[in-house]
Structures are given as structure tokens and as C-alpha cells.
C-alpha positions, 0 to 999 in steps of 0.5 A, spaced: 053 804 637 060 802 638 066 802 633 070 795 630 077 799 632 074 796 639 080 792 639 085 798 638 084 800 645 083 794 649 089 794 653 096 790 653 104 792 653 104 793 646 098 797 646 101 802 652 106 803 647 102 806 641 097 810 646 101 812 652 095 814 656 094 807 658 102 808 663 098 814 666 090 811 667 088 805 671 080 806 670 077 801 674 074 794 673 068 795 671 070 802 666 075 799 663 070 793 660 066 799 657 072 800 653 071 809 655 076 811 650 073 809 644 067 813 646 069 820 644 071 818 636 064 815 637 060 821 638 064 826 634 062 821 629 054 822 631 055 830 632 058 830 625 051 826 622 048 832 626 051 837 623 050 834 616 043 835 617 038 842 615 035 841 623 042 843 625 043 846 631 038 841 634 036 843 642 041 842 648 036 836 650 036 832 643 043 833 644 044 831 650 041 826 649 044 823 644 050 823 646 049 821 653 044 815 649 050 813 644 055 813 650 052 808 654 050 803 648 057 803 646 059 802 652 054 796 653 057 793 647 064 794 648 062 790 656 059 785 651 065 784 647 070 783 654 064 777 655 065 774 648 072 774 648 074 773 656 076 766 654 081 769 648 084 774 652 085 769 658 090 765 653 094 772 651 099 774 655 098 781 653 091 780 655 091 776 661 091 782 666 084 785 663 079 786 668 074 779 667 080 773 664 084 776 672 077 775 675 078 782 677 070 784 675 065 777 675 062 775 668 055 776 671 057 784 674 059 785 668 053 783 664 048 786 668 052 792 667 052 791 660 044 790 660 043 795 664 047 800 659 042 798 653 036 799 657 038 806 659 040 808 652 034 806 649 029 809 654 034 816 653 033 816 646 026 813 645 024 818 651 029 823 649 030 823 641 026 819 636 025 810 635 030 811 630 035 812 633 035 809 639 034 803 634 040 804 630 043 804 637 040 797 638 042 796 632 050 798 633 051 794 639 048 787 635 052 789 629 059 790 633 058 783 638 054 779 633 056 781 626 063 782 628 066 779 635 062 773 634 062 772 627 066 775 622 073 776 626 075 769 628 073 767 621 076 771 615 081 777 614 076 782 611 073 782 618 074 789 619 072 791 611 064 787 614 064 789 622 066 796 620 059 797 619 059 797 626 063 803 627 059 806 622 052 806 625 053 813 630 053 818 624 045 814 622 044 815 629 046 823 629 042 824 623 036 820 625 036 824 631 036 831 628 031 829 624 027 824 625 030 821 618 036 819 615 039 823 609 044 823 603 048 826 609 048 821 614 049 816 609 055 819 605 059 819 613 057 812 614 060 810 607 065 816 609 068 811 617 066 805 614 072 805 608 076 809 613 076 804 618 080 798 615 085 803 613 086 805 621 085 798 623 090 795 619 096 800 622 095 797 628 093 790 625 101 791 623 104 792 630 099 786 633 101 782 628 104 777 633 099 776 638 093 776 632 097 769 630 099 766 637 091 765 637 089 764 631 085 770 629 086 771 621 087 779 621 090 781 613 097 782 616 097 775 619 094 772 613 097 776 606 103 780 610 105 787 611 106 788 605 099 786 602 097 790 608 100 796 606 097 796 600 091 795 602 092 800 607 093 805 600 087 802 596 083 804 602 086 810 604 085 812 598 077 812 597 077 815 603 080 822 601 076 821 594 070 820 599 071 825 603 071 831 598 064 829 597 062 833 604 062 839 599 057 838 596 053 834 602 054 839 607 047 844 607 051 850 608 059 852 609 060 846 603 067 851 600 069 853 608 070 845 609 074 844 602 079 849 604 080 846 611 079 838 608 086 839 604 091 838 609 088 832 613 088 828 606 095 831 605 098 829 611 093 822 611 097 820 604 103 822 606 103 817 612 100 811 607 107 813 603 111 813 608 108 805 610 108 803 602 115 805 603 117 800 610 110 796 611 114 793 616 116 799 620 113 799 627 113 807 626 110 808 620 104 803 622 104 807 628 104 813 625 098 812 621 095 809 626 096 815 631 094 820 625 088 816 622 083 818 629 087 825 629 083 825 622 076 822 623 075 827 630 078 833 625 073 831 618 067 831 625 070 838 626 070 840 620 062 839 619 061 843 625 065 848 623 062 849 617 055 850 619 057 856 623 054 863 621 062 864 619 063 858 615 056 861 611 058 867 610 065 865 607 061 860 603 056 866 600 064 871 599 068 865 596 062 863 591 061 869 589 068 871 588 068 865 584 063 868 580 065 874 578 071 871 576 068 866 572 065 871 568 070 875 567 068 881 572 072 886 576 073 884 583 073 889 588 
């Protein structure tokens, strides 16, 4: 399981810039290739596939071992990907220091790293959770280094609108492992991070401009310009807010706790679109969305989980019964 935005973390000056993290932490060459940081969004999504399930809360075992199962594969395909592209980065400035083009970590350390992290998340997860699963986590790592690093990337601007699938599988894999099966919930956030994944992808996309075109990677701003960009940033963002309202519905209980809680983050999310429609050049307001676009994700995955306490229930069953009475033109004590 490994998300496209892949490419938002991986290191360099500009990068440092927008996550200021990086100044502080030097991870080790082979934790840096594991691209760590991508891995916690990575799992709120999974955790967010659990709670949309009826079998939620699953045992502290199933849970641990889905998400220990999760991070190791993401971790084997972030290592994948430095492999892939150990070539590119070396021929990048911004990119040259990183562990495998600097020679810091071998090809081959890096590779039976990589084999030995699928291996481990397969037998986690088919030992510890279900086939299901762990073959949908098989299925991440191939879509994110095939899919996209090898296929779609180099090849066409919509490649992160096709290799967000990638980055869309953990909620399958938080569903499969719940209940052996994947339900309206778990395909509704898939849908949910894969339009949600150009619009955060593309912010960034924008303050890289530069070094995607030094290189010959055709990115949407390289190709169409900011100004395309930001509109289909809009468009995009957009369909996320619309989608995201669905939850609603989708959740099995604590839908109305989790309406009421969803209103300021797409609030806030359509603002910081507004403001880059209104300067699509502007570094800040592309960064400012980028920054705001992974607060948002992480809170639609808190949300689920907090709608699916015994509170948001209760909230749930007062709410649409005030709504009742009110509808029905009753007095309300």
C-alpha cells in the first residue's frame, strides 16, 4: 500500500521548504528510502476503511496486524520506487544527496530490504488478518512502482489522476481486513482518496514545477501551466467535497455526528482552492493547500473513527429524532 504523493516527500531543498521537519530529522539511508513519512496518512486511510465497516471495533490483533502489515508494504514500495528512479534523481541537484544516487545505501541493501518487507506484510497479514488483504497490499506495491513510477509518470500529465489508485487501495485493505469483504464503505473511500489525490498532488506539483520540467517529467503544470492547474485543482476539489458528504450515509452509525464535523474542513479546503484560482502562481497559496490537503485527509479518517463511538451513536439517535419531531411539527422538550 503506498500512495502516489510518494513524490511529495522524498527530499530536496524545495521540499525542506514546504515540510520543515526535514531541517530537523536526518533518518538513516535505509529508513529514508522507506519514505517513513508517507506511512501515517497511509494508515489513517486503513483505519478509516475499518471504521466504515459493521465489524468495527475489530480486536487489538487484526488491528495490529493490519497496520503493521500496511506499513511494511508501503514501506517496500516506497524502497521500490528510490530503485526505480536512482538514475533520475541522480541527474537532479535537489535530489542527487539522496541515500542510493549518493551511494549512501547499495542498490542491492536496498532491494533485499524491499523483498524482505513484502514478504513480511504478506505473512503478517495472511497469518494475522485474511488473503484479502494481504493481496490488496500486494496489489498497492505493483500499482504505485509498475502502474505509476514506471508506466504512467514519465508518460502523461493525468499520471497521478490513474496512479492515485495506488494511493487509494489501504482504505480496500482496512475493509477487507474487518470483514473479510469490501463494502459500499470501503469502495466510497477509495473513490473518496483517489479524486482527492490530484487536487493535493498538483499544489505541490506547482512549487516543483521546475525540476519536473529540468528532467522531462510531464507534470500538468510543466504541460498545461498553473493556470490549468489551479483549475483542475478546482474541478477535483470540488468533487472531493461533493463525495465526502456521502459518509453520511455510508457510515453505519454516527452518519449526522460526522456531517456536522465534515462542514469546516471542506469549508476551509474550498477556501485555499479560492485563494490559488485567484494566484496560481503563487508559492503560498499552493503550498498552503498542499499543507491543508493532508491535515484533511487525516481529519475525514478521524472523523469515521469518531463517528463510530458509542457518543457519536448517541448524538445520532437525539439529532434525528429532534429532526422528527420537528418535521412532524411536534413540541420539543
Amino acid at each position: 500500500m503506498v500512495s502516489s504523493t510518494a513524490d511529495v516527500f522524498e527530499g530536496g531543498l524545495a521540499r525542506e521548504s514546504i515540510v520543515p521537519s526535514r531541517k530537523r530529522i536526518k533518518l538513516p539511508p535505509w529508513l529514508e528510502v522507506a519514505k517513513p513519512r508517507l506511512i501515517p496518512l497511509l494508515l489513517a486511510t486503513t483505519l478509516g476503511g475499518m471504521a466504515l465497516t459493521e465489524e468495527w471495533p475489530v480486536s487489538s490483533s487484526r488491528l495490529l496486524c493490519t497496520l503493521c502489515g500496511g506499513a511494511l508494504a508501503s514501506a517496500a514500495a516506497g524502497v521500490l520506487n528510490c530503485l526505480w528512479e536512482q538514475d533520475l534523481d541522480g541527474r537532479m541537484q535537489r535530489t542527487s544527496s539522496r541515500a542510493l544516487p549518493s551511494g549512501r545505501l547499495s542498490p542491492k541493501g536496498a532491494f533485499i530490504g524491499a523483498i524482505s518487507c513484502t514478504l513480511l506484510a504478506s505473512v503478517l497479514l495472511i497469518a494475522g488478518v485474511n488473503c484479502l488483504a494481504a493481496g490488496l497490499s500486494l496489489l498497492g506495491i505493483c500499482s504505485y512502482v509498475l502502474l505509476y513510477t514506471a508506466f504512467l509518470k514519465p508518460r502523461t500529465p493525468q499520471n497521478i489522476v490513474i496512479g492515485g489508485v495506488a494511493g487509494a487501495i489501504p482504505p480496500l485493505v482496512g475493509a477487507a481486513a474487518a470483514t473479510g469483504h469490501i463494502g459500499v464503505g470501503g469502495w466510497w473511500l477509495f473513490c473518496l482518496v483517489l479524486v482527492w489525490t490530484p487536487a493535493h498532488f498538483w499544489a505541490l506539483a506547482l512549487l516543483l514545477k521546475d525540476d519536473y520540467q529540468a528532467v522531462g517529467i510531464p507534470m500538468l503544470p510543466v504541460v498545461k501551466g498553473s493556470v490549468a492547474t489551479a483549475v483542475a485543482i478546482s474541478r477535483y476539489g470540488w468533487i472531493t467535497v461533493f463525495l465526502s458528504a456521502f459518509g453520511v450515509w455510508v457510515l453505519p452509525e454516527g452518519g449526522l455526528l460526522y456531517g456536522l464535523l465534515l462542514c469546516p474542513f471542506n469549508v476551509r479546503l474550498i477556501q485555499m482552492i479560492n485563494k490559488l484560482n485567484q494566484n496560481p502562481d503563487s508559492s503560498d497559496g499552493a503550498k498552503g493547500l498542499f499543507r491543508w490537503s493532508i491535515l484533511y485527509m487525516f481529519g475525514i479518517c478521524l472523523l469515521l473513527v469518531m463517528s463510530r463511538s458509542p457518543m457519536a451513536v448517541q448524538f445520532d439517535l437525539q439529532g434525528f429524532s429532534l429532526l422528527k419531531n420537528l418535521a412532524m411539527g411536534f413540541p420539543v422538550y
